[in-house]
N, C-alpha and C positions, 0 to 999 in steps of 0.2 A: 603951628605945625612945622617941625622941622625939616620935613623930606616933603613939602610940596611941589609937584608938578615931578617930581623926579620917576624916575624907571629903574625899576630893581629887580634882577635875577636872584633866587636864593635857593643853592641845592640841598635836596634833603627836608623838603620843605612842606614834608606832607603829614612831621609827628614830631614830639619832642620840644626839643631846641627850636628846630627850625620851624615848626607852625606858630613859637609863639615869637619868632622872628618878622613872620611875613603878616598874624595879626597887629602889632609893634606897629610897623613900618605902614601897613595901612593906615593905624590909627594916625600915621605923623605925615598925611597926605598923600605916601607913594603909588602908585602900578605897579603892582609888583606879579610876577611872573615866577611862581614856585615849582619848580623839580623835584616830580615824584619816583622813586626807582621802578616805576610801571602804571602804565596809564589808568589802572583801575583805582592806585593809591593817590594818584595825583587829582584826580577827578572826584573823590571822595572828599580830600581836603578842601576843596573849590565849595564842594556843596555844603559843605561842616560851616564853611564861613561864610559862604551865600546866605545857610539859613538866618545866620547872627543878622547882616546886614544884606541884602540884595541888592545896592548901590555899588558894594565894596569892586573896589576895581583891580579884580585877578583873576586869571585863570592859570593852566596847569600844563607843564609841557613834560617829556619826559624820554630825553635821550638818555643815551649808553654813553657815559662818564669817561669811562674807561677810552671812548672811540672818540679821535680829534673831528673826525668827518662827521660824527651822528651831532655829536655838541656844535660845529660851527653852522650846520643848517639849521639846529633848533634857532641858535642863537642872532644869526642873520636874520630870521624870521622876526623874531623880535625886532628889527630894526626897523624890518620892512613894516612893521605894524605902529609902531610909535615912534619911529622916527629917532628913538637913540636907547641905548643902555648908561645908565647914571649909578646904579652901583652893582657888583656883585656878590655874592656871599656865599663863600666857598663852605658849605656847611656839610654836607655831604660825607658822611664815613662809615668805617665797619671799625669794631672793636674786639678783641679776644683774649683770652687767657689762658692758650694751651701750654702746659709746661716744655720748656727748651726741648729738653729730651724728646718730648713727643714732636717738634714741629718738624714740619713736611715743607718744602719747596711752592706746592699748590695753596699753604695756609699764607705762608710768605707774602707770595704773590698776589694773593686778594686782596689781602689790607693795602698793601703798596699799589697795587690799581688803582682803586679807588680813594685811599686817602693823601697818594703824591700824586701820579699821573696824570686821575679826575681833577686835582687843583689844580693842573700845569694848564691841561687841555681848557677848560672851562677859563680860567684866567686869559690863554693866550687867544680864545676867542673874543671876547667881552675885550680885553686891554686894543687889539686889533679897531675897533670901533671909539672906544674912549680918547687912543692917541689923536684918532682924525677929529675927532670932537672938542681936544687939548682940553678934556676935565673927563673926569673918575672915578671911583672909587672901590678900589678891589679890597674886602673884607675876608680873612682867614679864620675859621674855628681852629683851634689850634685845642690843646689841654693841657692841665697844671702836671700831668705825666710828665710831659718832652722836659720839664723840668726836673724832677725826682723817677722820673721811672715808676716802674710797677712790681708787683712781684713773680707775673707772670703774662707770658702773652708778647712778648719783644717785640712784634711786627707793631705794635700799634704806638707806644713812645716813640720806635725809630720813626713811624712815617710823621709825627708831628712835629719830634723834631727836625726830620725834616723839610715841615710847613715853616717851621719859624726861618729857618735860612733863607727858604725858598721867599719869605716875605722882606725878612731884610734886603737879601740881594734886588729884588725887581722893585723896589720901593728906590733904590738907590736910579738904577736904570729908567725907572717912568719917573721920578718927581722931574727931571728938566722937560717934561713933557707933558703935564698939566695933570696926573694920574697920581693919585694917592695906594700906598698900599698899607695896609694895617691888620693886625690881628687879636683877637683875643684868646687866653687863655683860662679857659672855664675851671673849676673846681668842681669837686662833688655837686653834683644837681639834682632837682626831684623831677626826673624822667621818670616812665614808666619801669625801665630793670632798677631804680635806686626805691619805687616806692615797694615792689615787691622782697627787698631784701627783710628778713628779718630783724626784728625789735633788738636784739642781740649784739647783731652788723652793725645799725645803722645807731645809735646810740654810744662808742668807740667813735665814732665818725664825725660826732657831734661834738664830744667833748674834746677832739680835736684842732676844733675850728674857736680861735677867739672868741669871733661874732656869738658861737653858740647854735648856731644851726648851718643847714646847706643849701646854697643857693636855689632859687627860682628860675623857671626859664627866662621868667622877665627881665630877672636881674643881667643875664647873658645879652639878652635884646636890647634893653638898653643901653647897654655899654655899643653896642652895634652900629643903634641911632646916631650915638653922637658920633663916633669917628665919621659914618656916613656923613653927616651934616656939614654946613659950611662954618659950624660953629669949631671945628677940626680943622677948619683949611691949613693948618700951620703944621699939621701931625704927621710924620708919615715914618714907616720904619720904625715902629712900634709895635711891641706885643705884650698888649695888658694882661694882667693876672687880673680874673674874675671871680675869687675865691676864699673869699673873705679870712684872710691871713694876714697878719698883722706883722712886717718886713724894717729890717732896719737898712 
């Protein structure tokens, strides 16, 4: 098991990606502590994998992302409960595709709450505990957008690309300080909005991709794992492409 005994915050962690982040990291030993965007989603995912396993050691917390004050109670609570945070996993976001034309100030603003902000906050509470601890491990969802952009929807490339800066830089500032930071960069995934697309969509999508098909959440999670692990200890300031593309 590669995350034994460790202690893992993962936002967003109640569907998609992120639940199959927080089953992942169970499997690989950890405690992990998943962020739901409302108590009754949060508490759902708990029982979703309670029923699987009833040992599994998680339960479900669920501040306001957006709010440095709601996330540093959650999050000291944590400490107070098990004594440290070992990694984070900034997973947490909104997506969209409103044409330019159409976008508004308040669309703006959403995406950038929650997909820079929510990482700042949530990072600078977890990194606060980590540095007294001198070990780590802050985890970014980033996407293969921040790199090619989208065709519509701008809030949501800009805020990852401004994850990936946001990773480099404080990857630079915590590694003399025992803290790792790392991210990945997902490609097309079978979420729930990618299984709903049409045979049409999603077959252009496919023939896209070398490999031949679109990733798995697992595939996402595992890439997770390892940078989490001390199998990584050498890593940091990294942002993997998860998206089975073939790069020279």
């Amino acid at each position: 098991m590669n995350l034994q005994e460790k202690v893992a915050i993962v936002t967003g962690g109640s569907r998609g990606i992120g639940l199959a982040v927080v089953e992942t990291f169970l499997q690989e030993g950890a405690t992990v502590v998943l962020c739901g965007s409302r108590q009754e989603t949060a508490e759902k995912a708990v029982a979703q994998i309670k029923e699987k396993d009833s040992d599994a050691k998680v339960e479900g917390i669920w501040p306001n992302l957006s709010d440095y004050a709601d996330v540093k109670v959650a999050f000291d609570a944590v400490v107070e409960k098990y004594g440290r945070i070992d990694i984070l996993v900034n997973n947490a976001g909104v997506s969209e595709n409103t044409p330019f034309a159409d976008y508004t100030e308040e669309v703006f603003d959403r995406v950038m709450d929650l997909n820079v902000k929510g990482v700042y906050n949530c990072s600078k509470a977890a990194a606060d505990w980590m540095v007294k601890q001198a070990n780590g491990s802050i985890l970014n969802v980033s996407s293969m957008v921040s790199r090619y952009g989208q065709p519509a929807g701008i809030a949501y490339p800009t805020s990852k690309f401004a994850v990936n800066g946001f990773t480099l830089s404080l990857a630079r500032e915590l590694a003399p300080k025992g803290v790792r930071v790392n991210a990945v960069a997902p490609g097309i995934t079978e979420t729930d909005m990618v299984k709903a697309l049409p045979k049409q969509v999603i077959e252009p999508m496919i023939n896209s991709i070398p490999m031949r098909r679109i990733g798995k959440p697992e595939d996402i999670a595992n890439a997770l794992v390892f940078l989490a692990s001390d199998k990584a200890s050498y890593i940091t300031g990294v942002v993997l492409s998860v998206d089975g593309l073939a790069r020279t």
